[in-house]
N, C-alpha and C positions, 0 to 999 in steps of 0.2 A: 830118786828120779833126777836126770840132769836136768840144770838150771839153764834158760838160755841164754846164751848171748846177747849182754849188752852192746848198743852201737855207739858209737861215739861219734861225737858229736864236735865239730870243729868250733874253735873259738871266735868269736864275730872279729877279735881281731888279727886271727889269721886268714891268710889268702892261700885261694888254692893255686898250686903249681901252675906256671907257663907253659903249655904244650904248642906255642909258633915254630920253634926251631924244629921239633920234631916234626909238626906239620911242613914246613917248606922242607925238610929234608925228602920226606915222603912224597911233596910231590916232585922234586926234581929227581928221584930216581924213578918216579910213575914215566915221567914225562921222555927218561934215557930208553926205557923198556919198549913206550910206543913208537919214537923214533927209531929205534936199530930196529923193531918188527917191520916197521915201515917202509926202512931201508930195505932190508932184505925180502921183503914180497917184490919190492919193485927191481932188486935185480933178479929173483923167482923170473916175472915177468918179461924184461926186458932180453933175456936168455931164451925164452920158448914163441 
């Protein structure tokens, strides 16, 4: 029968990973997505 999987267990005196930089990355390409949509409804708009 398989055994299962032990988890492991981080050391008290390790730290986990920094995820800021990939947060602020994320949102400054959130943020280029809703502006150029943005952009572009309002020249949609301003055309018809």
């Amino acid at each position: 029968m398989a055994q299962p999987e032990t988890v492991k267990k981080q050391k008290k005196g390790e730290e986990e990973p920094s995820f800021k930089g990939a947060f602020v990355s994320v949102l400054i390409v959130g943020l280029f997505i809703i502006i150029t949509w943005f952009g572009v409804f309002i020249l949609f708009n301003y055309r018809f």
